[in-house]
N, C-alpha and C positions, 0 to 999 in steps of 0.2 A: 388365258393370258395372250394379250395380240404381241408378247415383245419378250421374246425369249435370251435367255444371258446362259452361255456356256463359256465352263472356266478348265483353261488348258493351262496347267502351269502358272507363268507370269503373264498371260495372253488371255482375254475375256474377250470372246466374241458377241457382239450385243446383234441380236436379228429381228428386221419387224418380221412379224408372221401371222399376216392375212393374205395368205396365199388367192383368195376366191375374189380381193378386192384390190388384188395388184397393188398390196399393200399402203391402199389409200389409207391417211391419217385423219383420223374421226379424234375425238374429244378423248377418249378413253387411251386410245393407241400412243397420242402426243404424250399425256401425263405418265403412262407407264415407261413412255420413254425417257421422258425428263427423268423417273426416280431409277431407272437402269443406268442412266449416262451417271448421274450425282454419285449409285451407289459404286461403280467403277471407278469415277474420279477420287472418292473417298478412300478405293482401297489401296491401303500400300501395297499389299502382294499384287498389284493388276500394274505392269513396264509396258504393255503396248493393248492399244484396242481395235479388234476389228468390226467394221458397224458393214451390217450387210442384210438382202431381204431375200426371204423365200419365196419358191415357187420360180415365176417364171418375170416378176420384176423385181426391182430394188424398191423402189416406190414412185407413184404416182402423182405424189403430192396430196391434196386438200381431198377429203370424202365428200364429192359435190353433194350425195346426197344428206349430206345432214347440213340441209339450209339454215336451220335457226343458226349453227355458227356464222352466217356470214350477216345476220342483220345490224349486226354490230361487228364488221371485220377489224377493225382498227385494235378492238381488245380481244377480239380473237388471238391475233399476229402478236401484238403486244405477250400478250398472259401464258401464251403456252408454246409459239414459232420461235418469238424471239429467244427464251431461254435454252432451246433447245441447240442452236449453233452458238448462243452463248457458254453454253457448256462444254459444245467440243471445241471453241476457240479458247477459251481458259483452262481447259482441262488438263494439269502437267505432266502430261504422256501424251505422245504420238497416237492418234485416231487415223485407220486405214479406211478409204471408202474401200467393196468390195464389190465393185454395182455389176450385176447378173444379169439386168435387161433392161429394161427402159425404166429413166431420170428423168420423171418429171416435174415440171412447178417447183415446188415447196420440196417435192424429191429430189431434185437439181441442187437442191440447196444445202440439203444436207451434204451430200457428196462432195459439193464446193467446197462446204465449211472444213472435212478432214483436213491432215494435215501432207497424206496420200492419196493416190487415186489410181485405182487398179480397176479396169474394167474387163469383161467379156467381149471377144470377137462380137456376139449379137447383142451387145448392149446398146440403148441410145438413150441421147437426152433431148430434152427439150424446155425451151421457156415459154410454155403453154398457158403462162396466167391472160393475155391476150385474147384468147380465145373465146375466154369465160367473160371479156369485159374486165377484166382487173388487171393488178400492177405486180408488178415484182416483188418477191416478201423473201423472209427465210435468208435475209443476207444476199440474195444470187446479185442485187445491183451491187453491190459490193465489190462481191468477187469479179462478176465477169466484164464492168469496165475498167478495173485493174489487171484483169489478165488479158482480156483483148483489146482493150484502148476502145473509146465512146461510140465510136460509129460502126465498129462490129459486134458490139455488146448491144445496142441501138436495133440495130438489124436483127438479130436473133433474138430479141424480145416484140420487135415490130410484126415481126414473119409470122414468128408462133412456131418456124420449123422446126423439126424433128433432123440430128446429124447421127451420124452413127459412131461407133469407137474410132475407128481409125479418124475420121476428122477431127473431133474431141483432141485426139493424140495430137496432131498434126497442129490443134490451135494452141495446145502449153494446157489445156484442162485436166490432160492426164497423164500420169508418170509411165504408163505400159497399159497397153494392150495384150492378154492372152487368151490362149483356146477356151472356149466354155469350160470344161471339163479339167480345169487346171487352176480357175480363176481361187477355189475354196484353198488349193494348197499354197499356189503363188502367193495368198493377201495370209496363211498362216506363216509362213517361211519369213518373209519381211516385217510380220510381227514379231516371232521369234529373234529377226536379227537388231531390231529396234529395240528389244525388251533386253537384250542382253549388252546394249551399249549405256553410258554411262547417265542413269535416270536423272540426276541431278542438273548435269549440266546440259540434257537433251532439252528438261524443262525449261532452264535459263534460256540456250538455245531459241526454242519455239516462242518461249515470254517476247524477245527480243526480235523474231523474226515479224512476229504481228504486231508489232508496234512501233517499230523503227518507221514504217513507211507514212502512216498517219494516226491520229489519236482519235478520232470521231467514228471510231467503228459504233458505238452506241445512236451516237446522232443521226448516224446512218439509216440504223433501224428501227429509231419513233419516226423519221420519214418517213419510212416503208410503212412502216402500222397505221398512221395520220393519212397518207394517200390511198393506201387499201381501203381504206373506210371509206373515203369520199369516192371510189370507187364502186365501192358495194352499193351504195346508196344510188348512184346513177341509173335511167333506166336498160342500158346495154348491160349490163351484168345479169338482170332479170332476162334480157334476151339471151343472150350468152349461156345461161344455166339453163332456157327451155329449150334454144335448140340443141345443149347439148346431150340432154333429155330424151329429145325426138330424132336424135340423130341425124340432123339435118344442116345448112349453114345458115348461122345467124344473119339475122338483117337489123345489122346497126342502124339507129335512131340516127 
């Protein structure tokens, strides 16, 4: 199993764990995660979730190397991305990110999507679909021209850079930064004090929190799935994915 569910009480830790792939999401790894997030969201005994990755990242985003998902990326993102922050944005319990080390792409997005965000001193993110020739998916336009306004959202999707935790912290992306060695009991502790505040109206709460602001979060994300495709189909994505192959810098068309 790439996606492991440990259950503490009213607290269900959900972990990817492909440790060897930097917890990149392949076909297999997404779906198991969609029926981990649904069978959590299902359980009544489960008051708070912590979603978190082993080894030495949180996740990395997209498994470049399983090309065939991307010849069709639009129903890639569509059929297994989109539901998957679909799930932690609907889901009526509080979802903690608990990111360990580097937030990329489609891994950025998950984290985004929680409803906290706890990182490690040595964690980083990045909005690296740029790199490969493609667009932003996984909700992250979503989130991060709502939380840092278009033209630094803009810029950290243009750049492709990599920031660390404390800037994250610094730009509103994260609630706390702590020591590595602290981050597993920190993101259990604020589950526990989450799980033991009042479920119902946390749920109303969060209902309300993600909605009040605008209604096209769906819209949002056939855009995202509609432009990734025409994406993938460009020929800079083919560049994109051989120089990042050959490890080397692409030469955009």
């Amino acid at each position: 199993m790439n996606i492991t569910v440990v259950r503490d009480g009213a607290i269900a830790t959900v972990s990817i764990d492909r440790p060897d792939k930097l917890n990149a999401l392949d076909h297999t790894t997404r779906w198991q995660l969609i029926d981990a997030l649904r069978n959590v969201a299902a359980d009544t005994g489960v008051r708070a979730v912590v979603l978190a990755g082993t080894g030495r990242a949180f996740c990395v985003g997209q498994d470049l190397s399983e090309t065939d998902e991307l010849v069709h990326a639009d129903e890639t993102v569509a059929g297994s991305y989109n539901p998957i922050v679909q799930i932690i944005a609907d889901m009526p319990k509080p979802v903690i990110a608990a990111v360990n080390g580097p937030a990329v792409g489609a891994g950025m997005g998950l984290a985004l999507a929680c409803d906290q965000r706890l990182a490690a001193e040595s964690a980083s993110f990045a909005c690296a679909f740029g790199k490969v020739g493609l667009v932003p998916d996984s909700a992250v336009s979503w989130y991060l021209v709502r939380e840092l306004g278009y033209a630094r959202a803009f810029w950290f999707a243009a750049s492709g850079r990599s920031i660390g935790a404390a800037e994250a912290h610094a730009l509103g992306l994260l609630n706390e930064v702590v020591p590595d060695d602290e981050l597993a009991a920190r993101a259990h502790n604020l589950a526990e004090l989450l799980a033991s505040g009042p479920a119902y109206a946390l749920a109303l709460t969060k209902k309300q929190f993600r909605t009040v602001g605008e209604v096209s979060f769906e819209a949002a994300l056939a855009i995202e799935a509609r432009h990734q495709g025409a994406a993938a189909e460009h020929p800079d994505h083919v560049e994109g994915r051989t120089a990042f192959a050959e490890k080397r810098r692409p030469r955009w068309s």
